[in-house]
C-alpha positions as CSV (number, residue, x, y, z in Angstrom):
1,X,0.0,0.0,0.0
2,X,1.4,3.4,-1.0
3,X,2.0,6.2,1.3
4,X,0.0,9.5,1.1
5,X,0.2,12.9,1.6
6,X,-2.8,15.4,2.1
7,X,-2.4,18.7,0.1
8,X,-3.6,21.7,2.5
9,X,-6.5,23.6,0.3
10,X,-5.3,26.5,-1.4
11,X,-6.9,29.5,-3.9
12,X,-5.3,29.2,-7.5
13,X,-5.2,31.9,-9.7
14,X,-7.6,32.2,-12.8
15,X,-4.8,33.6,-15.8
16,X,-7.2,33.3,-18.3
17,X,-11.0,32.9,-19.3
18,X,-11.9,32.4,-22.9
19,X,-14.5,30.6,-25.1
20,X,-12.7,26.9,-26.2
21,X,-9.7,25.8,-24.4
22,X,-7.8,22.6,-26.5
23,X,-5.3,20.8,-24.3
24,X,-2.8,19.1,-26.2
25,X,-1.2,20.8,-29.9
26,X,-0.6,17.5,-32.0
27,X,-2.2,17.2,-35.2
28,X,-5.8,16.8,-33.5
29,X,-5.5,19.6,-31.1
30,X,-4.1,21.7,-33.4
31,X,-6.9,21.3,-35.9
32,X,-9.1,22.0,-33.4
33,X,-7.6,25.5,-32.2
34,X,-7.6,26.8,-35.9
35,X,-11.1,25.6,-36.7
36,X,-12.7,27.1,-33.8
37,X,-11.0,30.6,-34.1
38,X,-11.7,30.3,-37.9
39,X,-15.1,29.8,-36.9
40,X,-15.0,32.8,-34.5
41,X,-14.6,32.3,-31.2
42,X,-11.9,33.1,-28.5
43,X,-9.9,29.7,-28.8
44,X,-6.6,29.0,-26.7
45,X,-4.3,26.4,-27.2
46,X,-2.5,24.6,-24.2
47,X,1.0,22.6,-24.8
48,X,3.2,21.2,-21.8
49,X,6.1,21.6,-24.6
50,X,7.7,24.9,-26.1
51,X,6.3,23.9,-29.1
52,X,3.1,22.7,-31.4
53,X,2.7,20.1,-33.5
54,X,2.9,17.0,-31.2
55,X,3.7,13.6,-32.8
56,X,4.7,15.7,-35.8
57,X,7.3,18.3,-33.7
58,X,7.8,16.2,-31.0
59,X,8.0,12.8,-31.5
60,X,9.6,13.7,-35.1
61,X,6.5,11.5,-37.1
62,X,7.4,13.5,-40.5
63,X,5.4,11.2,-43.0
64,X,2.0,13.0,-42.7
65,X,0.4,11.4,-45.5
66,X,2.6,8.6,-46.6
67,X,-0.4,6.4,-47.7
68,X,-1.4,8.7,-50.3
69,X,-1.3,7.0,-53.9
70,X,-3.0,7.9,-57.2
71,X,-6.9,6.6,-56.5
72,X,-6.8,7.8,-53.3
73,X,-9.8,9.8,-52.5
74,X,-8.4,12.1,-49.3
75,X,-9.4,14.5,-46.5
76,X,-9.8,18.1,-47.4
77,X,-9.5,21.0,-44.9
78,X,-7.2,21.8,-41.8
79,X,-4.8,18.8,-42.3
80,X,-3.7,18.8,-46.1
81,X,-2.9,22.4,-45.2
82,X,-0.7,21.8,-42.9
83,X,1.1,20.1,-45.5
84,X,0.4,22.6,-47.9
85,X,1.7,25.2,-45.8
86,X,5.1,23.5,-44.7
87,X,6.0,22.9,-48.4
88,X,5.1,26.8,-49.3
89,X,7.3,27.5,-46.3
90,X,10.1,25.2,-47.3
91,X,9.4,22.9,-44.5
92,X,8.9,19.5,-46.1
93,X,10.6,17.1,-48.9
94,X,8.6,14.6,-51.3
95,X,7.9,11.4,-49.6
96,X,9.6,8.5,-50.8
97,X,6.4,5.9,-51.0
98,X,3.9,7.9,-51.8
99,X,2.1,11.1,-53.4
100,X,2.4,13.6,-50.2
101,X,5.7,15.4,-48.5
102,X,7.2,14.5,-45.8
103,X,6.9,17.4,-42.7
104,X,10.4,18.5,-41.6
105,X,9.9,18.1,-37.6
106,X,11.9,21.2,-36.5
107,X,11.0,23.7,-39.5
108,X,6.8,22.6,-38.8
109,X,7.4,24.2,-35.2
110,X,7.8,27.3,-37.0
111,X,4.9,26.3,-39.5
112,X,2.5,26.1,-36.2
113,X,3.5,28.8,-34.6
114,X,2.8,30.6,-37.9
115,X,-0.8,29.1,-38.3
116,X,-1.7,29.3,-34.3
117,X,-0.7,33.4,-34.9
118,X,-3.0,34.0,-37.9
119,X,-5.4,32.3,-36.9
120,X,-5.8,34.5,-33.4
121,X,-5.8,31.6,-31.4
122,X,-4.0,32.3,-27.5
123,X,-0.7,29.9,-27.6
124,X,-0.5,28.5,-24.2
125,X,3.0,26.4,-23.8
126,X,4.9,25.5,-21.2
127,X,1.7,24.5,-18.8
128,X,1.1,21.1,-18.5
129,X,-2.7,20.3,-17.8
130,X,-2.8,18.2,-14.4
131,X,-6.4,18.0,-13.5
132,X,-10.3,19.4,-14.7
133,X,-12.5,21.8,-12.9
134,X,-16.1,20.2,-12.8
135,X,-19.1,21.4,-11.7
136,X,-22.3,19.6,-12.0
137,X,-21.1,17.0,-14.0
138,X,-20.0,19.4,-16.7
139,X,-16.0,20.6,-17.2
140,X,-15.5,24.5,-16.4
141,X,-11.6,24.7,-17.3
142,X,-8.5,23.0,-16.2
143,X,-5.8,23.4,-13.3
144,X,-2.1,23.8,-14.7
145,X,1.5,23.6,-13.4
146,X,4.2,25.9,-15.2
147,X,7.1,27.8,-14.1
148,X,4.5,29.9,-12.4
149,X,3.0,27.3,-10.2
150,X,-0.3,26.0,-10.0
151,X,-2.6,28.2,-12.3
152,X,-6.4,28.1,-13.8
153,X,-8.0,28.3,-16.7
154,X,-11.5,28.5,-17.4
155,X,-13.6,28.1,-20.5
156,X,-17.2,27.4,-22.1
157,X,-16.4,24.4,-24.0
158,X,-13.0,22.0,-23.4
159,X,-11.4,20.1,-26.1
160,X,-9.1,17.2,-24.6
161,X,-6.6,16.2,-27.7
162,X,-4.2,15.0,-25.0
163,X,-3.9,11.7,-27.0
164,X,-4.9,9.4,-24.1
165,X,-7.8,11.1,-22.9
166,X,-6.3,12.4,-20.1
167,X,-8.5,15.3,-19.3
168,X,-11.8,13.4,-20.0
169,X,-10.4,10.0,-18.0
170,X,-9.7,12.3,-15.0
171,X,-13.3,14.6,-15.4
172,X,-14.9,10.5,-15.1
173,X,-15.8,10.0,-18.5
174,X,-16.4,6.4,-19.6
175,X,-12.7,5.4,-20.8
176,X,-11.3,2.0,-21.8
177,X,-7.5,1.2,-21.9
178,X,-6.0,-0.7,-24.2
179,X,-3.8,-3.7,-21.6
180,X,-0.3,-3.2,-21.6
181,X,0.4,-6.8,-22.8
182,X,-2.0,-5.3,-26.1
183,X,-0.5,-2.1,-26.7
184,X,1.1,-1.3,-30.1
185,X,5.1,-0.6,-29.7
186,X,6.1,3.0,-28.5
187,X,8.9,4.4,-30.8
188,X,12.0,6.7,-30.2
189,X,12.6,8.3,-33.5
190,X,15.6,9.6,-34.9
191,X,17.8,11.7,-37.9
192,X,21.0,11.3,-38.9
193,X,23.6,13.0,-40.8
194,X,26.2,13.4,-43.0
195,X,24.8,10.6,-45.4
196,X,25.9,10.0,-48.8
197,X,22.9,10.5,-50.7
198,X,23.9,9.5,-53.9
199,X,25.3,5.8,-52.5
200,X,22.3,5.7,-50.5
201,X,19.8,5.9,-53.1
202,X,22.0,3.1,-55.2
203,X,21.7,0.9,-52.8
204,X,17.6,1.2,-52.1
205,X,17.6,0.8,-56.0
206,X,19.5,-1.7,-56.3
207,X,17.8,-3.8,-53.8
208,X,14.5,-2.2,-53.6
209,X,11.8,-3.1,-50.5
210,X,8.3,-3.4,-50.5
211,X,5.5,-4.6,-48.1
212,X,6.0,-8.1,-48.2
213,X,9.3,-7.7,-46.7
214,X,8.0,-6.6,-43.4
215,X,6.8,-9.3,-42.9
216,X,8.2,-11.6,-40.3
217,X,10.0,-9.5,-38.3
218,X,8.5,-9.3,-34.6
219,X,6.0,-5.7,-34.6
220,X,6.3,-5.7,-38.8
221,X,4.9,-8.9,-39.1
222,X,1.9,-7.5,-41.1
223,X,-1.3,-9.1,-42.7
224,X,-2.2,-7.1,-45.7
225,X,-4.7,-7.4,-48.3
226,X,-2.6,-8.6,-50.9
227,X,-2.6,-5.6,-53.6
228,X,0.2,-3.7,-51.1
229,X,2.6,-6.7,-51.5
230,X,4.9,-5.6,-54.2
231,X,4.6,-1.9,-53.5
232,X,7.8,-0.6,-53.2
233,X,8.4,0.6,-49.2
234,X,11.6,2.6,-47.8
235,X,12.1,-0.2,-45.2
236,X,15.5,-1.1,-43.8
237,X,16.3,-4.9,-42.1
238,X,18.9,-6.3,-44.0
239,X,21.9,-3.8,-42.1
240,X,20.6,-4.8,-39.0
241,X,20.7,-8.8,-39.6
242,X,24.3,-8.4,-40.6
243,X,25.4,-6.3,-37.5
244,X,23.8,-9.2,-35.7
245,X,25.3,-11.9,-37.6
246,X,28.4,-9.8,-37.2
247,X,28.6,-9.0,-33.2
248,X,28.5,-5.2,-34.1
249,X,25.4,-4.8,-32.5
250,X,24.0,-7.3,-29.7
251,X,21.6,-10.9,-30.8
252,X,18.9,-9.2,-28.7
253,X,18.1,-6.3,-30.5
254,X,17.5,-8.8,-34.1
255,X,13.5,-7.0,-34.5
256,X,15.7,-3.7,-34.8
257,X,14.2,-2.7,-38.6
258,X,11.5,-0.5,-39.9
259,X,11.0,2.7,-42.3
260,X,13.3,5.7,-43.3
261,X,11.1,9.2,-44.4
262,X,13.6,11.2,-47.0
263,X,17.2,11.8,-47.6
264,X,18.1,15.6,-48.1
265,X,20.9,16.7,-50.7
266,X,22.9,18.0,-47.6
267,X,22.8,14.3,-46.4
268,X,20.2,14.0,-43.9
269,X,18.5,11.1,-43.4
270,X,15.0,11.7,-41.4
271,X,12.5,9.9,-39.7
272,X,14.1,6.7,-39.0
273,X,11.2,5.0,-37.6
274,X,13.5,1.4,-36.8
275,X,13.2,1.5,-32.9
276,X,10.1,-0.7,-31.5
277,X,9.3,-1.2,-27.9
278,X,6.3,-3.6,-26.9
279,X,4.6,-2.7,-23.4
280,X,5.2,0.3,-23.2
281,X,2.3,2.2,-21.0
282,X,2.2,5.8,-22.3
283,X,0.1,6.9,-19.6
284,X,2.7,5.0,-16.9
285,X,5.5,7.9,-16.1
286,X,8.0,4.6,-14.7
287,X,7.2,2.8,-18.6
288,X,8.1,6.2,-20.6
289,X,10.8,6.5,-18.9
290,X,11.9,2.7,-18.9
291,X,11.0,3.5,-22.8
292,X,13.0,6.7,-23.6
293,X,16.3,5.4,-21.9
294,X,15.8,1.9,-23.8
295,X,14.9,3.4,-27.4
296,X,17.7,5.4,-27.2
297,X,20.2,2.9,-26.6
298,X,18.9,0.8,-29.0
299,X,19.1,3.3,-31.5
300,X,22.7,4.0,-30.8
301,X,23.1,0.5,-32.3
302,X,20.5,1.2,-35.2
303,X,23.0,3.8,-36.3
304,X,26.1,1.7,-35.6
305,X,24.5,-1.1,-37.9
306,X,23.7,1.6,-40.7
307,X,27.3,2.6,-40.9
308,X,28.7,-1.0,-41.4
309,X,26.0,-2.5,-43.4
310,X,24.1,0.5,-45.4
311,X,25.9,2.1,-48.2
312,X,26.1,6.1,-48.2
313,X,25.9,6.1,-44.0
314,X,29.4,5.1,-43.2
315,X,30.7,8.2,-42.3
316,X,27.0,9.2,-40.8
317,X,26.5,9.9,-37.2
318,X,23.2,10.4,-34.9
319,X,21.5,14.1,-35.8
320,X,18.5,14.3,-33.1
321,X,16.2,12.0,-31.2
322,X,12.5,12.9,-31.2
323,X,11.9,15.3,-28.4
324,X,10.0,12.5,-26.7
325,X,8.6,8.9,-27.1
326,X,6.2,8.0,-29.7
327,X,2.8,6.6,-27.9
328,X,0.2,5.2,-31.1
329,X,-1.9,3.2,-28.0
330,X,-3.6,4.3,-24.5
331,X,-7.2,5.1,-23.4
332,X,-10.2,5.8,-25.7
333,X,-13.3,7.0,-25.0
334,X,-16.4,5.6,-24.2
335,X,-18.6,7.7,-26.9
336,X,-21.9,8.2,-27.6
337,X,-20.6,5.9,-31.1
338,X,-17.5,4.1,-31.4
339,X,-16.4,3.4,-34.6
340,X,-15.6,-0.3,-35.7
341,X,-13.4,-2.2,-37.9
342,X,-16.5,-3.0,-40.0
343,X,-16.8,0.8,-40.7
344,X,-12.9,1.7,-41.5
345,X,-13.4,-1.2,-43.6
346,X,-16.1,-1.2,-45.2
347,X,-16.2,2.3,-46.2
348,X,-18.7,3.5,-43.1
349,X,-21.5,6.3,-43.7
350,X,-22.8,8.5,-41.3
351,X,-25.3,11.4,-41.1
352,X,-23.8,12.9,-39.1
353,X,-20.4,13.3,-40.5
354,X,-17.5,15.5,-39.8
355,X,-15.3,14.1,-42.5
356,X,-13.8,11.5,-44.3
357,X,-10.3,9.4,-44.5
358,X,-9.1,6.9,-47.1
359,X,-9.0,3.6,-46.1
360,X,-5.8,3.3,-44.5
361,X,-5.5,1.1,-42.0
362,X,-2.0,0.9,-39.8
363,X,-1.8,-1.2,-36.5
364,X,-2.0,-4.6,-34.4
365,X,-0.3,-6.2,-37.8
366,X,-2.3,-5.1,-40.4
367,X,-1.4,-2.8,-43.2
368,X,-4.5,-1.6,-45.5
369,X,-3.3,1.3,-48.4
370,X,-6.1,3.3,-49.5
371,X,-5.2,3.0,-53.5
372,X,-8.9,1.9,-55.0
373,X,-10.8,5.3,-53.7
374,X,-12.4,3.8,-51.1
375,X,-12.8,5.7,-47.6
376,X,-15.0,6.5,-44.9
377,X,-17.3,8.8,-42.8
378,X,-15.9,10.2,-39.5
379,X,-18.9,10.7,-37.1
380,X,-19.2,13.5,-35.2
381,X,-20.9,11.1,-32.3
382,X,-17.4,9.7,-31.7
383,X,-15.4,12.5,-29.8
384,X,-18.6,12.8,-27.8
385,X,-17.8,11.0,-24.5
386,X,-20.3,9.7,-22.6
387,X,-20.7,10.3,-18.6
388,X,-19.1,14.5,-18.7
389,X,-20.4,17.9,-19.9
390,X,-18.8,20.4,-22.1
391,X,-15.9,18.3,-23.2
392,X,-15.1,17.0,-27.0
393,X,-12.6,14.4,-27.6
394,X,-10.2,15.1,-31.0
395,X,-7.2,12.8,-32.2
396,X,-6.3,8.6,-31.3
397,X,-8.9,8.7,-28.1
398,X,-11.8,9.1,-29.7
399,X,-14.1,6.1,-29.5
400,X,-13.4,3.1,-31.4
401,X,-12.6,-0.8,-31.0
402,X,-8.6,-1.9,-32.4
403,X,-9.2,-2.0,-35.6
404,X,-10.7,1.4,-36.0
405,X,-8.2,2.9,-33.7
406,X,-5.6,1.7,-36.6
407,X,-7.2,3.7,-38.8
408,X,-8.2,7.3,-36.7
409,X,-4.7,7.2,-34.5
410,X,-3.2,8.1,-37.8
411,X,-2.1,12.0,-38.5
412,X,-4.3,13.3,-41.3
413,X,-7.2,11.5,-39.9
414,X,-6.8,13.3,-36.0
415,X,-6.6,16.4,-38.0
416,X,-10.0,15.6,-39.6
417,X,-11.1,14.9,-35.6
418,X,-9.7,18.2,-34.4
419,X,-11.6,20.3,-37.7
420,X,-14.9,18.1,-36.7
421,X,-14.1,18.9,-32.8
422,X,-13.3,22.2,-32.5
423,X,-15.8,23.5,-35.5
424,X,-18.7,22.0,-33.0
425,X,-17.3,23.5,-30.1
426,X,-17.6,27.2,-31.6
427,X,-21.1,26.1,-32.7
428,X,-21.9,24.9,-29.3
429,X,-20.3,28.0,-27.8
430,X,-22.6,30.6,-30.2
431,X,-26.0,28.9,-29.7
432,X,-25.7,27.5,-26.2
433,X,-26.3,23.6,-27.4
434,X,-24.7,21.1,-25.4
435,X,-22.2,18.9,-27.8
436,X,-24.8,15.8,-26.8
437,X,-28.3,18.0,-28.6
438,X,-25.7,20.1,-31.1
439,X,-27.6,21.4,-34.5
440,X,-25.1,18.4,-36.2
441,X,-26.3,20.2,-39.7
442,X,-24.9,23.9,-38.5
443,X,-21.4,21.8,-38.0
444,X,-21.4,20.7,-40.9
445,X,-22.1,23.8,-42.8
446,X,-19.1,25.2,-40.9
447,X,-17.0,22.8,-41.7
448,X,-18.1,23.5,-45.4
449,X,-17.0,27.0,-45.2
450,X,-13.4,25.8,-43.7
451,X,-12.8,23.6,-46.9
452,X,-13.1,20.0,-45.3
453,X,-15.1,17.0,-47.1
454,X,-17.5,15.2,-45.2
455,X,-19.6,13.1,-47.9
């Protein structure tokens, strides 16, 4: 049994008041600060980092839409522009599987800070969210911790994009969490430099990858449904079999393999998605740490294996870690509809959609591309949790089963989330309608005017 403390009571300060608070800035949160000052209402934006972006800026995830292909019907709005934006500002590079550009993780900090300015929405970093205010069942604001000490902030409508629904699980909304055993691997990205691009590129031509070789390697052992086999894929295993096979790098660490994002002319090689780590509980501060401290090591030995075995990266070294662990897998909400496999996959249709995403499909070892046209409905009933007031859910949370939480947890589709979440909370906040009896049709014809897709 654990030792407590009592806290004595204390006043805390309120620092700000303002129309819709979003906690968490990752490609759902931020989605949702921009669509709900677009939409005209005082919006703030609340980050425990010094920067936006999340799993983008953060975490260094640069392949924003590397599922596009040529028949794939995508989303429209909030989330192609961010990618729209970072190429105009020179902050992204093509993608090396796909139709989209890669998002250069340190440049899209300036890209959000850039959006989050124009847009007039209150930037808010630094503060970490620690607990909700509630009142009658219904959220008021939030309680932070900065440099400043323990601070308030209220609000008429709360959007948690926290990724594991940290704000509604602690406001005693209905969540469910996935068990640890279950969880999709956490990842430490990396960069590196100083790679010869020209060798590099020789060598992925000369012995190009696709799909099928993911398969059988610990987490890339992937079902698929056959038409992505002989796609070609940036994936590395072969340099990491040899170090083994060698002694450069230790027996243990044979799953070491995965995906690179792009190679610059100056030699960097980005997004080295190759570090895996099962049981990993994102909402368990002993596992994230346990997880950063691992990844990293094991990625010292990713990059000690690319400089024996991969062509171009011998005289490469380590540029940057991702800012933090990569979590794809925590708590979801209990909503008023949670999506299923049957809908990501058989092209689901709602009335009361927010917005649409292809049918890609990325998690618990199955790999779905979206190159037929096929995709479908977001509803707006799923960031709805049940059992709170006043509180949306945007981004990987939302309510689903596995299979559906393959599909939403992915970047472009948690920006679709965020438009859909913070577009109903400006609606919610004009008219007075709580998000469970919300005029679903005056969404919608916001949503309209922002540009997004939702039949």
């Amino acid at each position: 049994m654990r030792k407590t403390i009592d806290e004595p009571a204390r006043s805390v300060d309120v620092v700000l008041e303002t129309d819709v608070l979003v906690v968490g800035s990752g490609p759902g949160g931020l989605a949702a600060a921009l669509a709900a000052a677009r939409a005209g209402v005082n919006t703030a934006l609340l980050e425990r980092n010094g920067c936006f972006g999340g799993n983008i800026t953060q975490v260094g995830v640069e392949g924003f839409a590397w599922y596009r292909h040529e028949k794939t019907v995508d989303s429209e709005g909030i989330g192609p522009e961010f990618e729209q934006r970072a190429k105009a500002m020179g902050a992204a590079l093509p993608e090396p599987q796909s139709l989209s550009h890669a998002l250069d993780a340190e440049m899209f900090k300036w890209v959000a800070d850039t959006l989050v300015e124009e847009a007039g929405v209150q930037p808010l970093l630094h503060r970490l969210c620690v607990a909700p205010i509630v009142e009658a069942g219904a959220i008021r604001g939030v309680l932070t911790e900065s440099k400043a000490g323990r601070e308030a902030i209220l609000a008429k409508r709360v959007i948690d994009a926290t990724g594991d629904a940290d704000v509604a699980a602690r406001a005693g909304a209905a969540v469910h969490k996935t068990p640890r055993e279950q969880m999709m691997a956490a990842s430490v990205m990396f960069s590196m430099s100083g790679v010869d691009k020209r060798r590099f590129m020789e060598r992925v031509k000369a012995d190009p990858q696709t799909y099928r070789d993911w398969i059988g390697n610990g987490e890339w052992n992937i079902e698929t449904t056959g038409k992505e086999d002989a796609m070609f894929s940036p994936f590395l295993r072969k340099p990491f079999k040899q170090a083994v096979a060698a002694g450069v790098i230790p027996a243990n660490l044979s799953t070491i393999a995965g995906t690179w994002g792009t190679v610059s002319d100056q030699g960097d090689l980005t997004y080295l998605n190759l570090i895996h780590l099962p049981e990993i509980d994102g909402t368990d501060p002993a596992d994230l740490t346990r997880g950063e401290i691992e990844g990293r090591r094991q990625a010292i030995h990713a990059v000690e294996a690319l400089r024996g075995f991969m062509p171009g990266c011998e005289a490469a070294k380590l540029r940057n870690f991702g800012m933090t662990i990569g979590i794809r897998d925590t708590r979801k909400i209990d909503a008023l509809y949670n999506l299923t496999g049957a809908d990501v996959r058989e092209q689901g249709r709602f009335e009361d959609s927010i917005g649409i995403f292809p049918e890609f499909i990325d998690g618990y070892g199955l790999l779905i591309l979206p190159t037929t046209g096929r995709y479908f409905h977001l509803p707006y009933r799923s960031l709805v949790p049940r059992g709170i007031g006043n509180l949306l859910v945007a981004g990987r949370a939302i309510g689903g089963d596995r299979i559906s939480h393959a599909a939403v947890r992915n970047m472009m589709c948690c920006a679709v989330s965020g438009q859909g979440a913070g577009t109903a909370a400006a609606v919610s906040c004009k008219t007075g309608a709580a998000f469970d009896r919300i005029d679903v049709g005056a969404v919608q014809a916001e949503l309209l005017r922002q540009g997004a897709r939702i039949r």
